[in-house]
VOPAGU-2260 file (C-alpha; in pm, 1 decimal, decimal comma):
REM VOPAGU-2260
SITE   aa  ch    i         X         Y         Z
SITE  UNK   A    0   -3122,4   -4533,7  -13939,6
SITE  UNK   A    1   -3031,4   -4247,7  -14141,1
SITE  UNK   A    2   -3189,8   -3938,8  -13913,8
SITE  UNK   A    3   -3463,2   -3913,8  -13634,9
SITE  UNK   A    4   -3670,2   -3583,6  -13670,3
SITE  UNK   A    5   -3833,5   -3434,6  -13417,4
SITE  UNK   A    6   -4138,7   -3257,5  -13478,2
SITE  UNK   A    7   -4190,1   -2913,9  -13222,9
SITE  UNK   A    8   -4484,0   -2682,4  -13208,5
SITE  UNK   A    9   -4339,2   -2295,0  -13187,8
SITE  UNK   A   10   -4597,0   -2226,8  -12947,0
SITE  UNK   A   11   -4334,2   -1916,5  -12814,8
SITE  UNK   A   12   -3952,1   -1882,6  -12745,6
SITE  UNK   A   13   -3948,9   -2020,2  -12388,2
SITE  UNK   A   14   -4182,8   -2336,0  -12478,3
SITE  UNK   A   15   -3979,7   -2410,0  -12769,7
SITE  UNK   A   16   -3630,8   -2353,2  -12597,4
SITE  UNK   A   17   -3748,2   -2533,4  -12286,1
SITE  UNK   A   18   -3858,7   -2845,6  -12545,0
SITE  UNK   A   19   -3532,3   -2811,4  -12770,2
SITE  UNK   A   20   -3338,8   -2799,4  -12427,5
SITE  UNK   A   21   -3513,8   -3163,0  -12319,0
SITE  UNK   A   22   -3473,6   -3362,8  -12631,4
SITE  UNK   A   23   -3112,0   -3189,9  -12662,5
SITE  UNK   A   24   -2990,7   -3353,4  -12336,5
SITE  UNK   A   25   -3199,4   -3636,2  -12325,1
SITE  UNK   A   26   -3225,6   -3809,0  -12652,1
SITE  UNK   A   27   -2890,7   -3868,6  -12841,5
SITE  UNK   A   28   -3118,2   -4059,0  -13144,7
SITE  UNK   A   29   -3281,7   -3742,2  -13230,9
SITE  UNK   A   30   -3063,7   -3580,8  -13448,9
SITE  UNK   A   31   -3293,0   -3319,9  -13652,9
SITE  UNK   A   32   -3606,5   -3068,0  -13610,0
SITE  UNK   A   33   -3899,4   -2971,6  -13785,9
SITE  UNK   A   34   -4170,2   -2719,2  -13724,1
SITE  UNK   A   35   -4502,3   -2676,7  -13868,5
SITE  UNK   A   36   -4641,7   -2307,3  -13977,1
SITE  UNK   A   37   -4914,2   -2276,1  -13727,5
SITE  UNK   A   38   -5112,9   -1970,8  -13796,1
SITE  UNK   A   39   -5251,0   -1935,7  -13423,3
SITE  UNK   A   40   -4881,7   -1898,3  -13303,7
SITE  UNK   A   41   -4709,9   -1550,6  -13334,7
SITE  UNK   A   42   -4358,9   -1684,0  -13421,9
SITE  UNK   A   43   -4366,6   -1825,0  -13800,0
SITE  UNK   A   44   -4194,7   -2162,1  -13876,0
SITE  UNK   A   45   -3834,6   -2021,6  -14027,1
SITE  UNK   A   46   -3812,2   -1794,3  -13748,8
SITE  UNK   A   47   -3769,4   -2077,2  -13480,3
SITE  UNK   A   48   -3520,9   -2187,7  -13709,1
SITE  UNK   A   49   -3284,7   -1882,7  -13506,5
SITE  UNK   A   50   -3303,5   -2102,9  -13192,6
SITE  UNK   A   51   -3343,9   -2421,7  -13294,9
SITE  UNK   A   52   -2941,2   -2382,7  -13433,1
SITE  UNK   A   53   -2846,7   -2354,8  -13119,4
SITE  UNK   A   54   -2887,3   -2713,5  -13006,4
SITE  UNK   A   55   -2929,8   -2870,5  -13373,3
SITE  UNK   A   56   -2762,8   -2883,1  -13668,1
SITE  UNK   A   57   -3085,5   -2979,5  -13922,3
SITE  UNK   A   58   -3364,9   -2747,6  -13893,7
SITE  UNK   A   59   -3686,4   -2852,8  -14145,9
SITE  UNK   A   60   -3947,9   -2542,0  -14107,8
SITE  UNK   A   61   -4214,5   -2603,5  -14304,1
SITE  UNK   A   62   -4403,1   -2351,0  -14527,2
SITE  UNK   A   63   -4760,6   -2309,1  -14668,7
SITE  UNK   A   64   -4774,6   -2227,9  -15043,1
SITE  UNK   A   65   -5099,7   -2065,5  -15027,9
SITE  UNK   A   66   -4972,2   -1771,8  -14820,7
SITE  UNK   A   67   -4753,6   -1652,9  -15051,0
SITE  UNK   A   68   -4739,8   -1499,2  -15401,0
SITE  UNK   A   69   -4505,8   -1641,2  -15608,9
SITE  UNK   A   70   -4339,2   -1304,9  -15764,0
SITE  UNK   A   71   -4351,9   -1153,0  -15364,7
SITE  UNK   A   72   -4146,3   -1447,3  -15204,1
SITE  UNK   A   73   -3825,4   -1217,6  -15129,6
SITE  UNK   A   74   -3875,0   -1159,7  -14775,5
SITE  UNK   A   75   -3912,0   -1565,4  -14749,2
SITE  UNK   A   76   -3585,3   -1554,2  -14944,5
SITE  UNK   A   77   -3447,4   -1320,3  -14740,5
SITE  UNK   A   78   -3494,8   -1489,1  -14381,6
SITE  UNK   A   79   -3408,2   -1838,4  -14518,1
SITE  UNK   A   80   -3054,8   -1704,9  -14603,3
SITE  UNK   A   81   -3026,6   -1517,4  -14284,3
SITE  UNK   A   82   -3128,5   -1812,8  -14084,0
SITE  UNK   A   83   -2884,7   -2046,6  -14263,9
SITE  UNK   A   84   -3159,2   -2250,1  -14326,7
SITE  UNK   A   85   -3040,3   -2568,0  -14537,7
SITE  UNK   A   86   -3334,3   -2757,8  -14530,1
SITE  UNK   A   87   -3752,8   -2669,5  -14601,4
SITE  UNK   A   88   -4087,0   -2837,0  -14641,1
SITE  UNK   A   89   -4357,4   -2751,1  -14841,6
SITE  UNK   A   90   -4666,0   -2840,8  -14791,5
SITE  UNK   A   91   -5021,2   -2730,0  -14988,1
SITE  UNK   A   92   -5165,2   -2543,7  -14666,4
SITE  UNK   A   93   -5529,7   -2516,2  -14553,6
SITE  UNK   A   94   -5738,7   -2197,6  -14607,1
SITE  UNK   A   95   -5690,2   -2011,0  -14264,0
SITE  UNK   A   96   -6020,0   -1999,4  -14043,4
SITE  UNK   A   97   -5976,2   -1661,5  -14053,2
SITE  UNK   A   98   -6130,2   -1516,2  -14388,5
SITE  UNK   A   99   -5975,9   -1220,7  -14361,8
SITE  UNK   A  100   -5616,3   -1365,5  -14407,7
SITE  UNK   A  101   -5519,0   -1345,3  -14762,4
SITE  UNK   A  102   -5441,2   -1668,6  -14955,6
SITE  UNK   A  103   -5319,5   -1744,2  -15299,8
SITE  UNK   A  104   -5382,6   -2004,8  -15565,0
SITE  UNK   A  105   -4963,8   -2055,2  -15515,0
SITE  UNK   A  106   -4932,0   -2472,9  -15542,7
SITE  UNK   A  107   -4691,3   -2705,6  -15362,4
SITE  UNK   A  108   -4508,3   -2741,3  -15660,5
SITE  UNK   A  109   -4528,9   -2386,8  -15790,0
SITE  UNK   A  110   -4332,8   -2272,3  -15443,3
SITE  UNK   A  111   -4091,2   -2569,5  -15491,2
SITE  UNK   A  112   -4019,0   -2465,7  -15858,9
SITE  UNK   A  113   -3965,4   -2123,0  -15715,4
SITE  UNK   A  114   -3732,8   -2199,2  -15423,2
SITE  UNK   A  115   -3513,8   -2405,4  -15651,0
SITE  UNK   A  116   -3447,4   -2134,7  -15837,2
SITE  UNK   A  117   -3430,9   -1848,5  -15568,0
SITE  UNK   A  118   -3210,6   -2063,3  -15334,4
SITE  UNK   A  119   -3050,3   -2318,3  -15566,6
SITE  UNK   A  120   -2897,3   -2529,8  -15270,5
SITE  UNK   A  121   -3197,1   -2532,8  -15057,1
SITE  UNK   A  122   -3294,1   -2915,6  -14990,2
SITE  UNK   A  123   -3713,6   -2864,9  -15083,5
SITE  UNK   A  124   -3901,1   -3111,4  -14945,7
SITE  UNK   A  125   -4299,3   -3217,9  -15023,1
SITE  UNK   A  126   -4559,4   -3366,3  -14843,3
SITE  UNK   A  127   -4701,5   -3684,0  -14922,5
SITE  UNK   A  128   -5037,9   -3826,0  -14775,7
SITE  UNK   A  129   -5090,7   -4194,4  -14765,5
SITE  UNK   A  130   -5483,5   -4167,3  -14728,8
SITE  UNK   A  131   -5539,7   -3871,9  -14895,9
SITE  UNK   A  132   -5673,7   -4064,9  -15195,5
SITE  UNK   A  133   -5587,1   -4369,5  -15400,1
SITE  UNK   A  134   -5198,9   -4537,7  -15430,6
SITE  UNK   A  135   -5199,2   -4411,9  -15778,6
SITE  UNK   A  136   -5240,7   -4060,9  -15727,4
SITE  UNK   A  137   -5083,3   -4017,4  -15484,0
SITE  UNK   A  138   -4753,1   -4191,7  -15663,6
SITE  UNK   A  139   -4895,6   -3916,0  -15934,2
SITE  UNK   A  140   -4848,0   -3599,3  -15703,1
SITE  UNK   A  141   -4472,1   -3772,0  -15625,7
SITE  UNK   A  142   -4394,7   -3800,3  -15978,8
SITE  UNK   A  143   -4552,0   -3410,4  -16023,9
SITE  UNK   A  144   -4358,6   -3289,7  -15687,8
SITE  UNK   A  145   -4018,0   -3481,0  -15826,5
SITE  UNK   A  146   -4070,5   -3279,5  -16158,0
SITE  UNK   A  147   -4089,6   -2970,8  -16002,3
SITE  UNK   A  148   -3733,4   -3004,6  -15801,9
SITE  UNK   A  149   -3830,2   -3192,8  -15449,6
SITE  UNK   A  150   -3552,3   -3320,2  -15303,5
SITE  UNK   A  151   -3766,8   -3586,0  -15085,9
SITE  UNK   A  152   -4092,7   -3575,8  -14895,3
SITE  UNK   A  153   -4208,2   -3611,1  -14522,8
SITE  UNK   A  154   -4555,2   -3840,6  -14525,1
SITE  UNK   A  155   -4835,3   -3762,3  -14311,7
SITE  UNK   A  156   -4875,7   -4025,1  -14007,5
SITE  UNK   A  157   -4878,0   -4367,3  -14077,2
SITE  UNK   A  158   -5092,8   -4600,3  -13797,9
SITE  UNK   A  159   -5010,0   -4955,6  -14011,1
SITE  UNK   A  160   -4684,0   -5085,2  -14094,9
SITE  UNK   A  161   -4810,8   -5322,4  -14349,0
SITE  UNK   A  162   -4891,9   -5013,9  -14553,8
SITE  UNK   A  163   -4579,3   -4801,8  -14471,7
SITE  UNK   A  164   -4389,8   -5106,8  -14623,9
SITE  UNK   A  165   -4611,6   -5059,8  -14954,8
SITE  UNK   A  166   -4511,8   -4715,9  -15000,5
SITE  UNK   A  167   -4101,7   -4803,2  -14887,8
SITE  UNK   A  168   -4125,7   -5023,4  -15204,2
SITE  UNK   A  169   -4224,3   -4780,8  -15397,4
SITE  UNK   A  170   -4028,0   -4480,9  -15271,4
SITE  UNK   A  171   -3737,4   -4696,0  -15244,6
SITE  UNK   A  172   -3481,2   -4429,7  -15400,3
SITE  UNK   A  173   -3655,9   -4135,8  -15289,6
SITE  UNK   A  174   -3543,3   -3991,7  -14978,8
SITE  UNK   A  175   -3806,7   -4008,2  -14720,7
SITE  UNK   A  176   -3905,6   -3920,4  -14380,8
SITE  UNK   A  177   -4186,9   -4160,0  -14225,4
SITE  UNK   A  178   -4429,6   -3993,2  -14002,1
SITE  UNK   A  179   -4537,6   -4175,0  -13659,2
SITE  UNK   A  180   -4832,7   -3982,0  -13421,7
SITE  UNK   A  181   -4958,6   -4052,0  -13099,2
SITE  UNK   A  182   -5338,9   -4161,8  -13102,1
SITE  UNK   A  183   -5429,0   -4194,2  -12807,9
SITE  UNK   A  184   -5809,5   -4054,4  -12699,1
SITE  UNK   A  185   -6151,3   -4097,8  -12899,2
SITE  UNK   A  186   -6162,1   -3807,5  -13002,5
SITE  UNK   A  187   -5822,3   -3791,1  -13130,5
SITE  UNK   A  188   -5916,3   -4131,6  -13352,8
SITE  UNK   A  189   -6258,5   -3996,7  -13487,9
SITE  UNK   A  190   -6033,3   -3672,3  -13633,9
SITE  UNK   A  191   -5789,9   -3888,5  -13792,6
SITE  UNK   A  192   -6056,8   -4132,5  -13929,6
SITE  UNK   A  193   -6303,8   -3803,0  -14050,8
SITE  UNK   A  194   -6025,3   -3531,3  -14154,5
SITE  UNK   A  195   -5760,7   -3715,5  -14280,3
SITE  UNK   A  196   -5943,6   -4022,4  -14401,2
SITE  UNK   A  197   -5737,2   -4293,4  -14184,0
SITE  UNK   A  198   -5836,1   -4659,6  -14186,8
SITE  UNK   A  199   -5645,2   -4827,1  -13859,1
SITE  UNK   A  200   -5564,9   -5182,2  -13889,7
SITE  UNK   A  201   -5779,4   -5367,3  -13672,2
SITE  UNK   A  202   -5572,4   -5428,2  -13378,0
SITE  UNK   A  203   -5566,4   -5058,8  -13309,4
SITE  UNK   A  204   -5602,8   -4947,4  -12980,6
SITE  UNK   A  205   -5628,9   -4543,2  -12880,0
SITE  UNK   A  206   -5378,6   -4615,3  -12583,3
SITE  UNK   A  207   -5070,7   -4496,8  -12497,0
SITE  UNK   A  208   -4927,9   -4873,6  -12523,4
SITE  UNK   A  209   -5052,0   -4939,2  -12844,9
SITE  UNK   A  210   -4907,1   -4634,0  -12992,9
SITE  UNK   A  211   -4557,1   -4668,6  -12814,7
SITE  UNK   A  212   -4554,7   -5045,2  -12955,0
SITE  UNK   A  213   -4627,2   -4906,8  -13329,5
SITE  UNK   A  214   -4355,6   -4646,8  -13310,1
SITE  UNK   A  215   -4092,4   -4928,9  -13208,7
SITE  UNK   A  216   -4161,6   -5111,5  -13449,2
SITE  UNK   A  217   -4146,8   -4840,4  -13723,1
SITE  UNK   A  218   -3833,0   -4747,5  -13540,9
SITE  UNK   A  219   -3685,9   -5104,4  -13583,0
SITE  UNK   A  220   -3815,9   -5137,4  -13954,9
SITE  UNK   A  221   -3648,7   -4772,3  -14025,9
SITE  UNK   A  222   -3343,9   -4891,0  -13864,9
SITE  UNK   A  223   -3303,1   -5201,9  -14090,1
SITE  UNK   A  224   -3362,8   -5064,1  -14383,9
SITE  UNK   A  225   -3176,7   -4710,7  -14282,8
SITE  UNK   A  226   -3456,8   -4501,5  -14383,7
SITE  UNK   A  227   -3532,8   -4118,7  -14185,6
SITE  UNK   A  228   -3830,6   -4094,5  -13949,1
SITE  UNK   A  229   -3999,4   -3798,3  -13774,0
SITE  UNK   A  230   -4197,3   -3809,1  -13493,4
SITE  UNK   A  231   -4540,1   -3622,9  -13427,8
SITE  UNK   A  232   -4641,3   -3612,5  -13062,6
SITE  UNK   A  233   -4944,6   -3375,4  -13088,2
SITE  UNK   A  234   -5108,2   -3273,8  -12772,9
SITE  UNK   A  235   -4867,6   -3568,1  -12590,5
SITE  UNK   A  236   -4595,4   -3495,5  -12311,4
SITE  UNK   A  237   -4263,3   -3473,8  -12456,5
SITE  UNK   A  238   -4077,0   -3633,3  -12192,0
SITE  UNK   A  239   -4351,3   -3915,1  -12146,6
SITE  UNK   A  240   -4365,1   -4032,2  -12520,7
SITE  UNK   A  241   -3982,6   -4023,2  -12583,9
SITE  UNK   A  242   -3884,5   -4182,8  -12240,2
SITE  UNK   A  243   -4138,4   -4449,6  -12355,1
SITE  UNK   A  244   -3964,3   -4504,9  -12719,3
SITE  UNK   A  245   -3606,7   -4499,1  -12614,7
SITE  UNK   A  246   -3575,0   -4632,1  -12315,0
């Protein structure tokens, strides 16, 4: 397998130093991190990036396009080179909850076309979304994000290897990282299926043992056919999920 990317929530310094510190020590597989831009948390995504160096040598923060204006990017510019970040995602965003946060009509591909040029060794990479609609457009927005300068693309969560395969056929010279979640409460599955437009395969089971089983098996799959994969344990115990995957 080519890397193993962990992906951390920057809820503060001391949670995310306390969580770098545990999968540092305890997991020799995982070999890179990325963090989300969470607008609830104080510390933005490339800022983590300061601490996350310590332990790691790949840091992936990602970035929302719609918070920035494309001609007022500097300051982004700025803190990536001061960071020595090497790597970025970019994802679309969603408008912020809070109305009064300004957002602008700045694209995926608009901010990747922009970073390319700003930082010309920057590795940009795009989001891709399995369910978002239909195979063809979302091969489409690949094509579209390719054009524009991505260097490769992190997928949202699969839940069925059968369909993971699909896209590994299709992607096969685009570097990829394959996202595996947790799913493991009712409540968790009905967001998935209603916000993000999921279909489960039909042996899926919102357990803890289901879900360990899946990411093993993506795990293996990755392994044999040395692809990247990140994983996504949202609202799961660190220590709990990856004791239960590599050990």
């Amino acid at each position: 397998m080519a890397r193993i990317s962990l992906e951390l929530v920057p809820r503060d310094r001391e949670a995310l130093l306390a969580d770098l510190q545990l999968a540092s020590t305890k997991y020799q597989e995982i070999n890179s991190i990325n963090i989300p831009d969470l607008l609830k948390y104080e510390m933005r995504s490339w800022e983590s990036c300061e601490y996350i160096k310590q332990y790691y040598k790949h840091s992936i923060p990602h970035i929302r396009a719609i918070d920035f204006k494309l001609d007022q990017i500097m300051s982004l510019v700025i803190d990536i080179k001061k960071y020595d970040i090497q790597e970025i995602l970019v994802i679309a965003g969603d408008p912020p909850q809070d109305m009064g946060r300004k957002v602008y009509p700045t694209t995926s591909e608009d901010m990747i076309r922009k970073l390319k040029q700003e930082v010309p060794k920057l590795k940009v990479y795009a989001g891709l979304d399995p369910y978002r609609d239909s195979l063809r457009q979302e091969c489409e927005r690949v094509k579209r994000k390719i054009a524009a300068g991505a260097d490769g693309f992190f997928t949202q969560p699969f839940f069925d290897l059968r369909f993971m395969e699909i896209f590994a056929e299709i992607l096969a010279d685009v570097t990829v990282f394959w996202g595996i979640a947790p799913v493991t409460s009712e409540k968790s599955l009905n967001y998935w299926e209603t916000k993000n437009n999921v279909v489960f395969p039909q042996d899926f089971q919102p357990t803890l043992e289901w879900n360990i089983d899946f990411a093993k098996r993506v795990l293996d799959f990755m392994d044999k056919n040395e692809e990247n994969v990140y994983l996504m344990p949202i609202r799961m115990n660190l220590e709990l999920y990856l004791n239960k995957i590599f050990r």
